[in-house]
Each structure stands twice: as structure tokens, then as C-alpha cells.
GUPARO-290474 format. One record per residue (C-alpha): residue number from 1; residue in one letter; x, y, z. Coordinates in pm, 1 decimal. Layout:
{NUM, a, {X, Y, Z}}
...
This chain:
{1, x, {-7740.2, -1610.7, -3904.9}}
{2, x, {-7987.6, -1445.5, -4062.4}}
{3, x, {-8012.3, -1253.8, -4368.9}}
{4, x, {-7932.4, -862.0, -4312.1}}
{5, x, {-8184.1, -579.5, -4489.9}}
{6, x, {-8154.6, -256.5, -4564.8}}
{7, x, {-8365.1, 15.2, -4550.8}}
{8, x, {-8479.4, 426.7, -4499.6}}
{9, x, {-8379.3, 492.3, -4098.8}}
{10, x, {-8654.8, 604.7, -3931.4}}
{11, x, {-8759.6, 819.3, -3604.4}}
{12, x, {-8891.7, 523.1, -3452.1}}
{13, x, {-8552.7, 357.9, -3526.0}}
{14, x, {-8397.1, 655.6, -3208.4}}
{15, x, {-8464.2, 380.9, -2929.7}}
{16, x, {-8256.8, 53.8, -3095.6}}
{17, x, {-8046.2, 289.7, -3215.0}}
{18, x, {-7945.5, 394.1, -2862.9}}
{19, x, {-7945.2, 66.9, -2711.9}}
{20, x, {-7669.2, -17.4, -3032.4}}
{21, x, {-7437.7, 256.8, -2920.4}}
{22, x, {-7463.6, 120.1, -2549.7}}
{23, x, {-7354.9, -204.1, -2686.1}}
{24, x, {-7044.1, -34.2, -2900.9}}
{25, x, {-6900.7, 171.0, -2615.0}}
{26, x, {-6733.9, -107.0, -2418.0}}
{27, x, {-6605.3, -169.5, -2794.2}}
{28, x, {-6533.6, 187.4, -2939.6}}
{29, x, {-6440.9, 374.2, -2549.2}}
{30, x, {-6535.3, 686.2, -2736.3}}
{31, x, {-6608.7, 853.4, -2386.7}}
{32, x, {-6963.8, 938.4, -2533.2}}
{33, x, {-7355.2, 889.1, -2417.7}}
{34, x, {-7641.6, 949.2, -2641.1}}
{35, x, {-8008.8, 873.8, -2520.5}}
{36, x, {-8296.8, 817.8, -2796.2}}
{37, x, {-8371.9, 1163.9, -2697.0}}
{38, x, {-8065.3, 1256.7, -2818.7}}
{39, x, {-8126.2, 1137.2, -3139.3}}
{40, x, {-8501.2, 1185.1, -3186.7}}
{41, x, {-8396.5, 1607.2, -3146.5}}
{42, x, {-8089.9, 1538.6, -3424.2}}
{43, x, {-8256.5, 1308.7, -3634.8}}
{44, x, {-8575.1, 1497.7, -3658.9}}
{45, x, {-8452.9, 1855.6, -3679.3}}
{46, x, {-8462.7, 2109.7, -3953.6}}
{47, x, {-8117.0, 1976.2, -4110.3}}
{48, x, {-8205.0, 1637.9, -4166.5}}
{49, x, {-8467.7, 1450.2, -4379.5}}
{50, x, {-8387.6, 1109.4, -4260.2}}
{51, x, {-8548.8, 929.9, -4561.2}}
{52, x, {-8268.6, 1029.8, -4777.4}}
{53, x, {-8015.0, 1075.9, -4527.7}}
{54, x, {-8080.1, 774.6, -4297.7}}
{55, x, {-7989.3, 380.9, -4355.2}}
{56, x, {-8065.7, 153.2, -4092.4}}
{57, x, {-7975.2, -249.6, -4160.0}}
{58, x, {-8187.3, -454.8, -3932.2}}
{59, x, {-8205.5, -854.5, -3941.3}}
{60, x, {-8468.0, -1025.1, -4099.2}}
{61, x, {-8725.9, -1018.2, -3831.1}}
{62, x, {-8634.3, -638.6, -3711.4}}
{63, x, {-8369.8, -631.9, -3491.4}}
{64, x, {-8102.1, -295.7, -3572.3}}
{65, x, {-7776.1, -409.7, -3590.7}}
{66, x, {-7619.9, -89.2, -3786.0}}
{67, x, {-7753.8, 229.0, -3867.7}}
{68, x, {-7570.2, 559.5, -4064.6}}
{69, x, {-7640.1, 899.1, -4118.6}}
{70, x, {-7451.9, 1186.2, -4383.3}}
{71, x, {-7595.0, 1519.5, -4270.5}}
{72, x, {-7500.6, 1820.7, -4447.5}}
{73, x, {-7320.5, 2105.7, -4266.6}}
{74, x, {-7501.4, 2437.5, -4463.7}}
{75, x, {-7272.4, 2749.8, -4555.1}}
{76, x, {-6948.8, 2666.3, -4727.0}}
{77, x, {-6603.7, 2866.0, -4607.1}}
{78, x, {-6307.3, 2635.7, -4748.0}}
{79, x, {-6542.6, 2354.6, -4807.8}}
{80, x, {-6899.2, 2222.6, -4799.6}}
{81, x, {-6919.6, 1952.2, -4526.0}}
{82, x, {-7126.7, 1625.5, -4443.2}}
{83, x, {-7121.0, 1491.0, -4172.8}}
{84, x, {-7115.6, 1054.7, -4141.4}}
{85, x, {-7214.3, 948.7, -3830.7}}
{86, x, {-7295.2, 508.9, -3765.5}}
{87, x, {-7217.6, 207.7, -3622.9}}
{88, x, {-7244.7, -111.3, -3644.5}}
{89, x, {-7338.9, -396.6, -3368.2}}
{90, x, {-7020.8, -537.0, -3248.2}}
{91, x, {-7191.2, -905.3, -3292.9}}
{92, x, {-7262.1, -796.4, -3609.2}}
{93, x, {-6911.1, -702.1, -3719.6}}
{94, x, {-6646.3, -836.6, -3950.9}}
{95, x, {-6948.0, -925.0, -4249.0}}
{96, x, {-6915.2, -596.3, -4450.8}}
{97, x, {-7150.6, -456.3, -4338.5}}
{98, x, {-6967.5, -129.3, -4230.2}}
{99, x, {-6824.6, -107.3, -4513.8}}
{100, x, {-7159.3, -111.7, -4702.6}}
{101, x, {-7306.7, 133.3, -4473.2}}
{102, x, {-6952.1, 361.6, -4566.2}}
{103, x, {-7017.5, 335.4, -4961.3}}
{104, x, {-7373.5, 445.8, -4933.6}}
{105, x, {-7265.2, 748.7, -4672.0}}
{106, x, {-7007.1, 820.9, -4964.0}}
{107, x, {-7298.8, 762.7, -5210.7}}
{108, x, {-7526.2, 1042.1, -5033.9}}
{109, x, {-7265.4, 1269.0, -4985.6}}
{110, x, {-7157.3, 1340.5, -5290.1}}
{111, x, {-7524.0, 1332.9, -5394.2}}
{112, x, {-7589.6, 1620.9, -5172.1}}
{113, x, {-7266.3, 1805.7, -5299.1}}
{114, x, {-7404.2, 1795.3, -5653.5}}
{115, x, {-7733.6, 1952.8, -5494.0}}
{116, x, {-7665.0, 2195.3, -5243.8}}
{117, x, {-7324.9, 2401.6, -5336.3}}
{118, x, {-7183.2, 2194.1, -5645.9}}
{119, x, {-6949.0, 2473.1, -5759.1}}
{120, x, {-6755.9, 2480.4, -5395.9}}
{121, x, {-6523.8, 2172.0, -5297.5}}
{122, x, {-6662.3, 1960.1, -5041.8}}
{123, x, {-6537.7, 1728.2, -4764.5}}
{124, x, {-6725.8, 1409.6, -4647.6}}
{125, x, {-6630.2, 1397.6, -4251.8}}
{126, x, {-6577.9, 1108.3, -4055.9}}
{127, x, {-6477.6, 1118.9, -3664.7}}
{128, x, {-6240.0, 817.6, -3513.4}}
{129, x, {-6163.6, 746.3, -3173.7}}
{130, x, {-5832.5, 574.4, -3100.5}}
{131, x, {-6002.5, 236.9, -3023.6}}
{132, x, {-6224.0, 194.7, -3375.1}}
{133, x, {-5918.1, 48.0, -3546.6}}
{134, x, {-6166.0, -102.8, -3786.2}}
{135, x, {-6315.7, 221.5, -3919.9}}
{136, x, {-5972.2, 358.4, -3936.0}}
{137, x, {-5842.9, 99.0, -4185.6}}
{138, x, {-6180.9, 144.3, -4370.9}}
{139, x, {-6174.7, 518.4, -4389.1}}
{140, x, {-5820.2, 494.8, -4513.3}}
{141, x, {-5914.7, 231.3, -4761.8}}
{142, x, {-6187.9, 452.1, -4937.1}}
{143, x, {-5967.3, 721.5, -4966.0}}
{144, x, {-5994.4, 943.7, -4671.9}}
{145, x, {-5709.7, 1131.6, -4506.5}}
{146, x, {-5649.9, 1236.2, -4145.9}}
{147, x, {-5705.3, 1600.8, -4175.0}}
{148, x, {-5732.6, 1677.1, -3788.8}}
{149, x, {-5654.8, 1567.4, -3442.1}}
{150, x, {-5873.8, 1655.9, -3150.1}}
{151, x, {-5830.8, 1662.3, -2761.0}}
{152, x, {-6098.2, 1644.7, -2557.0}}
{153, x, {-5962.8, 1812.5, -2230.6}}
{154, x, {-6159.6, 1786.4, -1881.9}}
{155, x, {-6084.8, 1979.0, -1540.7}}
{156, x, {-6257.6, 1942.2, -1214.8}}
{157, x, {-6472.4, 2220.2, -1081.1}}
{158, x, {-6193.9, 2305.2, -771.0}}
{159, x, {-5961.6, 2534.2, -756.3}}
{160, x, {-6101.9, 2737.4, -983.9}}
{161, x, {-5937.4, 3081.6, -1182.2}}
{162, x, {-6130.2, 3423.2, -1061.0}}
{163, x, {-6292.4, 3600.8, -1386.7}}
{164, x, {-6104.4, 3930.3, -1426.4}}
{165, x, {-6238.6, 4061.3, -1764.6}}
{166, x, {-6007.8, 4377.1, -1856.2}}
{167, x, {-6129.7, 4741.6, -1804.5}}
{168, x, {-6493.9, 4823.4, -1991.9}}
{169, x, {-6549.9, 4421.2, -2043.4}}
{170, x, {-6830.4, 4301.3, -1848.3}}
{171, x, {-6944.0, 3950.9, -1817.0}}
{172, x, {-7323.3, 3839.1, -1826.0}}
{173, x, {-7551.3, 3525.9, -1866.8}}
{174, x, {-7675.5, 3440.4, -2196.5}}
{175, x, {-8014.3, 3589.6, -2297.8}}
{176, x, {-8245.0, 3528.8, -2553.6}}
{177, x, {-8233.9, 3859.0, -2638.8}}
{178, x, {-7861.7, 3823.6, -2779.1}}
{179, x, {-7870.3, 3495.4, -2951.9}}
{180, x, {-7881.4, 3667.5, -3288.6}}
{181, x, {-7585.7, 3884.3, -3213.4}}
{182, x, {-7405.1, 3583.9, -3051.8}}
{183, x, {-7423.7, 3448.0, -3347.3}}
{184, x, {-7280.8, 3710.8, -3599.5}}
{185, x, {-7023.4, 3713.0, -3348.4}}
{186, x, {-6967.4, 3368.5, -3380.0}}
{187, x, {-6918.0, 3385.5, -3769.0}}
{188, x, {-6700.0, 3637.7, -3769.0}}
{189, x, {-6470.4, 3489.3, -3441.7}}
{190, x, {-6440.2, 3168.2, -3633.1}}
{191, x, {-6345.7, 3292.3, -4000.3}}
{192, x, {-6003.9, 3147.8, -3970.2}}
{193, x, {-6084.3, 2783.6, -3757.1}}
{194, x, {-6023.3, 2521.7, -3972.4}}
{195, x, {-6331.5, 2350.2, -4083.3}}
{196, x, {-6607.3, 2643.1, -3995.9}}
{197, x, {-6870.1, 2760.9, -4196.7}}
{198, x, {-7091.0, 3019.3, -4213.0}}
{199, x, {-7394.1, 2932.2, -3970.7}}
{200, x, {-7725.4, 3052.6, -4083.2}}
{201, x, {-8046.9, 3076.0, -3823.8}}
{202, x, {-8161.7, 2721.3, -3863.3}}
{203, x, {-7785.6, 2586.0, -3822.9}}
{204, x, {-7728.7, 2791.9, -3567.8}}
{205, x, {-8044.4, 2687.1, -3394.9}}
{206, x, {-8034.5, 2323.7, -3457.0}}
{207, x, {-7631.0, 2264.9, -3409.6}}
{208, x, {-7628.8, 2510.3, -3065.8}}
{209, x, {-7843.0, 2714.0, -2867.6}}
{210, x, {-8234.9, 2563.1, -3013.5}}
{211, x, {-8084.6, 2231.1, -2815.5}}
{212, x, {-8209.1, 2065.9, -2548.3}}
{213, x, {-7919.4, 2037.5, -2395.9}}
{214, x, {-7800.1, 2396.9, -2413.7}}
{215, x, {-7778.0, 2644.2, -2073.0}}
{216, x, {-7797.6, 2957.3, -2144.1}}
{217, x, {-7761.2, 2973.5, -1712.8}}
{218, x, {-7388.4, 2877.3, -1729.7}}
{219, x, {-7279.5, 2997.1, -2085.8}}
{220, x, {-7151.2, 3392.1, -2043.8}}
{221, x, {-7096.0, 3698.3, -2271.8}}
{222, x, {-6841.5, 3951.5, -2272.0}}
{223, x, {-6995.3, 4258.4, -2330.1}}
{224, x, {-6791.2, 4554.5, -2460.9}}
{225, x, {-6978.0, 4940.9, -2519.6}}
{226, x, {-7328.5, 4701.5, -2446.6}}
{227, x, {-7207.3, 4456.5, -2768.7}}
{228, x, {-7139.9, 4118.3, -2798.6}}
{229, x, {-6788.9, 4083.9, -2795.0}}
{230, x, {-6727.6, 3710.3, -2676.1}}
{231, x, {-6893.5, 3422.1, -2559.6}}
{232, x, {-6902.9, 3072.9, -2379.4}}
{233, x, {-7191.3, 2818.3, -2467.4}}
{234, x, {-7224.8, 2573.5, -2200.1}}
{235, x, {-7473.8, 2262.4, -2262.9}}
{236, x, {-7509.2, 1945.7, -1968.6}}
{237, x, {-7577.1, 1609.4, -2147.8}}
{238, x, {-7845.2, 1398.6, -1905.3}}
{239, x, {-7737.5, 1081.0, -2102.0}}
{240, x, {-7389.9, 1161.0, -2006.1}}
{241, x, {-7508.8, 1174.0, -1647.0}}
{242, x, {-7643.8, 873.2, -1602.4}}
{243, x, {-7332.4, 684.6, -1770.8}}
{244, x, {-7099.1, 869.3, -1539.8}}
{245, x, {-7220.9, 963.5, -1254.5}}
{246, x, {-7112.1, 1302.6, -1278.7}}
{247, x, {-7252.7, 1623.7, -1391.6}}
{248, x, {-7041.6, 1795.1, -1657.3}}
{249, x, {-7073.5, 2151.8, -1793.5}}
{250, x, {-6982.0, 2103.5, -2202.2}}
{251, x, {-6844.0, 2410.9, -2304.9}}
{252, x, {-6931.9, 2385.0, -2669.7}}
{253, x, {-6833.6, 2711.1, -2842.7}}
{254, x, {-6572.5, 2977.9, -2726.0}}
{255, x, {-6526.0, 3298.8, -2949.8}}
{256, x, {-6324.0, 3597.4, -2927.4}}
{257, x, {-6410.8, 3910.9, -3173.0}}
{258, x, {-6080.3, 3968.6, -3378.0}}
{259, x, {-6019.5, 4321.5, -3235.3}}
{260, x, {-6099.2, 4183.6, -2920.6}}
{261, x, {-5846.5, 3965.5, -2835.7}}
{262, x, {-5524.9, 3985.3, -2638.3}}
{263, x, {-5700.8, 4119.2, -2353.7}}
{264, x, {-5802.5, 3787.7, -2147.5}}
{265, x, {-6151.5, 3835.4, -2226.9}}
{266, x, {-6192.5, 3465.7, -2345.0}}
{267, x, {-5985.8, 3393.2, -2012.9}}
{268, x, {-6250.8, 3576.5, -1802.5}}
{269, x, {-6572.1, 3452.1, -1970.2}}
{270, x, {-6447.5, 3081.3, -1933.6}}
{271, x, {-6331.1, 3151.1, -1547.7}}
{272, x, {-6666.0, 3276.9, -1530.9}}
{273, x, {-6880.7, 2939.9, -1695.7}}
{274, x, {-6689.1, 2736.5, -1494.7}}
{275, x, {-6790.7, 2930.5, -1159.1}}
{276, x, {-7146.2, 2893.4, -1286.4}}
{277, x, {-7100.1, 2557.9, -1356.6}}
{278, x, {-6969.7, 2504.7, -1006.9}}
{279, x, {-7262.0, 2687.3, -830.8}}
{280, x, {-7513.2, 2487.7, -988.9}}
{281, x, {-7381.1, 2156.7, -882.4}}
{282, x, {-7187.0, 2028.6, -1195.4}}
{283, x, {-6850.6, 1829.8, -1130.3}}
{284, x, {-6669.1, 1865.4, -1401.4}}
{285, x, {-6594.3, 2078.4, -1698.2}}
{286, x, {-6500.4, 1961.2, -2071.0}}
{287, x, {-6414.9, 2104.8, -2453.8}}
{288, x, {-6305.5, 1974.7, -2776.2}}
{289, x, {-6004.5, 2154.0, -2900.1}}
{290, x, {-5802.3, 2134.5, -3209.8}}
{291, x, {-5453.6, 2078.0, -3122.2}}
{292, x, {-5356.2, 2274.8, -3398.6}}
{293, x, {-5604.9, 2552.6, -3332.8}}
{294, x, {-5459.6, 2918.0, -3494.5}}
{295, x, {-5556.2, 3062.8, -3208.2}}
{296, x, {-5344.6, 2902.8, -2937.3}}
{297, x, {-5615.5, 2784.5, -2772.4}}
{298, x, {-5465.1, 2440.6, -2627.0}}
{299, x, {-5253.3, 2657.6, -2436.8}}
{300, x, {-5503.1, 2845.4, -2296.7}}
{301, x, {-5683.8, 2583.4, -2181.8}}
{302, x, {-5445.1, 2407.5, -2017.3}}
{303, x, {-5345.6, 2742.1, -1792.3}}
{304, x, {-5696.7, 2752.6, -1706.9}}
{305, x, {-5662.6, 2362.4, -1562.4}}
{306, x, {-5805.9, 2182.8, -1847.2}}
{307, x, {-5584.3, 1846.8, -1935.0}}
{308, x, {-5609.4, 1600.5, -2187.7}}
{309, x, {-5856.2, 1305.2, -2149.6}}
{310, x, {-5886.1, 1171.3, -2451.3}}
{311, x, {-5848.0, 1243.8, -2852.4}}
{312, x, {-5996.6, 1177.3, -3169.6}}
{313, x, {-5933.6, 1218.0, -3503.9}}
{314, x, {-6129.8, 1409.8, -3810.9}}
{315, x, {-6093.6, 1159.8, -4108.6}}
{316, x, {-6244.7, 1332.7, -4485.1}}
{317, x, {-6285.4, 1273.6, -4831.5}}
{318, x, {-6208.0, 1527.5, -5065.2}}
{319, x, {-6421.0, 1600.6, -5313.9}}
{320, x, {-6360.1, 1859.4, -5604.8}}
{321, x, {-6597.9, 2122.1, -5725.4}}
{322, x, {-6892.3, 1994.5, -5988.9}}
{323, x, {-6854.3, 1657.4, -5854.4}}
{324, x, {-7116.1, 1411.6, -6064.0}}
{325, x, {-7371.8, 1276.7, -5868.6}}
């Protein structure tokens, strides 16, 4: 076999890197597609300088057979996050080579810790789908803990709920025009979700609506006295289309104002996406939820059709304020 390098990833790296995830899936069934696109537009955004927080190991003549990222999540609520996305080759499994990729994630992250907010207690993120037994075990034997469960819940675009917003609410397409105010709403909707932050312009940007895949078309606002008083961004994944088959409408974020809630308005704006969804030829709808969501959200979703497809779980290392580099 031959001998294994590392090195910086790379932009050019987006296309193996791809075709590796391909190979996982039959492996990992983690239900997910992503394109080099995909990861050319994450890679290469405003977040992420992929010199320092790229690896890729390739074999000796070239070939990728594991790649990892830690990205840091900017703005700090309970916690500063980073994000550590890889995988490895399943040919290329079972020689440590995860495990090496894992150390220098762990490495990075606490590296950008001690840079970016060292006086605030971070938590280096990890996500595991039931199949990846293997990361599990190694996630568990650096140290992590399960801190959340996820379900990612799917309905299909039949049968579907009429949007009755409540008296004064009035539901609209995203615009432009409001992204800044969706946004403040968006902070201030999400102040008691476990694992928010505080999302500046360039996260906002980069992590939601500057995406390729984002529709403003089928995401909606509830408007209240002309402001911003909830939302539903909708994004449609083309890599996911072409592994499926079927066009999906993501619904990606879902916010309620505080002193806006308990008056169906989130009920209304999602009826609403998924009749947009609907009219412009998407099959299917799908969200993340966390189970344990303060809201009550899982409930809500499941009166509005959605049921459980799959799950995954949020694994993270704590890490205390002033950590050493």
C-alpha cells in the first residue's frame, strides 16, 4: 500500500473531495449529497482560510483518500464553536488515519479558541450519523460527549395545511430588501436554542441567505405593523437532486419573535413555504430539529405532517476559557 501524506487542503482538492463522500455514503447512509460546488462555495468563503483550517491526506502519487476541516462558528452565546467536518476513504479505513485527521481537528480548534474569543468556553463540534460507528467510538475516545440528538423530519408536498396567519400578520416572499432585518430577527428568535450564536453579516451571509442554494422564492416572512416578525428560509440542494431523484425544499431556519409567538404565525409561514414549494415543482419538504428544542418545535412539526426520517447526533469537546494553544 502506499505510503499516506499529509498536507494544507486545497480548492482544487473540492472535486476528489466529492467523489470521496460518494464513495462513503453507501458506508456512512448519512442521507446527504454534496457536489464540488458545494464545497468550492464553503471552502472558499469568507469564514474559512483553508491553509490553516484544511488537511487533506492523499497517497503518495496524489490520490485523496481523507480530507478534514475545523471551521469556526463567529459570535459566542454559551460557547464559541468549531465546526469538524471529514472523512476518510472507506478503502482507506481501519490504519489511523481518522484518528490522525481527529487530533489535528482537535489541534486547530483549540488553536483558534486561544485566537478568536479565548476568555469564553468553547465547544469543538462533531456530527454522527447512526451508521459511522467508527467515529462514534473515536469521538468518545478523545473525550467528546453526546450533547444533542437531531431528527431530520421529511413530508411530502400533498395534502398540504392552508396558511392562516392570525389577524394583522401577513405573509410575503423574502426580499433583499429585508435580509438585514431578517437577520436581527433571527438573533433575537434564537437567544434561547441551544447551541446559537450571535450571527454577524458575513456569518449570516456565508452560513444562509449569500448561498447558492438559498430561495428567497419559497422562504416567507410574517410581517406584523410592516416588521419582520418571523420567517422561513427555504434552500433546494441540486446535488441532492441528482442523488434522489426528487426535488426537496430545505427549510433551513424557522424563527418566531418572542412577543410573537402563540399566535400560529410560525404555523402559517411554514404552511405557506411548503405551498410555494409545491407550486414550483418540488416533491418533498425537510428540517433538522432538535428533539429537545425549548420551543416545542418537534411537535409542531409533526402536526404540520413532517415525520421522522432519520437522526443524528451532535458529539463536542469541551473546552474551558483561556485554553493554551
Amino acid at each position: 500500500m502506499s505510503a499516506l501524506v499529509t498536507r494544507p487542503l486545497t480548492l482544487d482538492d473540492a472535486p476528489a473531495a466529492a467523489e470521496l463522500l460518494a464513495a462513503a455514503e453507501p458506508v456512512d447512509d448519512t442521507g446527504e449529497h454534496e457536489d464540488a460546488d458545494g464545497l468550492l462555495e464553503w471552502w472558499g468563503g469568507e469564514l474559512v482560510d483553508l491553509a490553516r483550517d484544511g488537511r487533506a491526506v492523499c497517497t503518495d502519487d496524489g490520490r485523496l483518500v481523507g480530507w478534514a476541516t475545523a471551521i469556526a462558528s463567529p459570535g459566542v452565546r454559551d460557547a464559541f464553536r468549531v465546526w469538524l467536518e471529514g472523512r476518510v476513504h472507506p478503502r482507506f479505513r481501519g490504519q489511523g488515519t481518522g484518528g490522525r485527521l481527529l487530533d489535528w481537528q482537535v489541534a486547530r480548534g483549540v488553536q483558534q479558541h486561544a485566537e478568536l474569543e479565548p476568555q469564553a468556553p468553547a465547544r469543538l463540534v462533531v456530527h454522527a450519523h447512526p451508521a459511522m460507528g467508527a467515529l462514534e467510538s473515536l469521538v468518545r475516545r478523545r473525550g467528546f460527549e453526546a450533547e444533542r440528538y437531531y431528527a431530520v423530519m421529511r413530508r411530502p408536498l400533498t395534502d398540504l395545511p392552508e396558511p392562516r396567519p392570525a389577524d394583522g400578520v401577513q405573509l410575503v416572499p423574502f426580499s433583499a430588501d429585508r435580509d438585514e432585518e431578517v437577520r436581527r430577527a433571527h438573533n433575537t428568535s434564537f437567544t434561547e436554542h441551544h447551541g446559537s450564536v450571535e450571527r454577524d453579516e458575513v456569518a449570516w451571509r456565508s452560513w444562509f441567505t449569500g448561498q447558492r442554494a438559498f430561495r428567497p422564492d419559497l422562504s416567507v416572512l410574517a410581517l406584523s405593523g410592516g416588521a419582520v416578525v418571523g420567517y422561513v428560509l427555504a434552500y433546494e440542494y441540486e446535488a441532492d437532486t441528482r442523488a434522489t431523484g426528487v426535488r426537496e425544499t430545505r427549510l433551513g431556519q424557522i424563527g418566531v419573535l418572542p412577543g410573537a409567538r402563540g399566535r400560529g404565525t410560525a404555523t402559517a409561514a411554514i404552511a405557506a413555504a411548503l405551498r410555494a414549494a409545491a407550486a414550483a415543482g418540488c416533491g418533498r419538504a425537510s428540517l433538522d430539529v432538535d428533539t429537545e428544542n425549548v420551543t416545542g418545535a418537534f411537535g409542531l412539526y409533526e402536526r404540520l405532517g413532517f415525520r421522522t426520517d432519520r437522526t443524528w447526533t451532535s458529539w463536542a469537546l469541551p473546552l474551558p476559557p483561556g485554553a493554551p494553544q
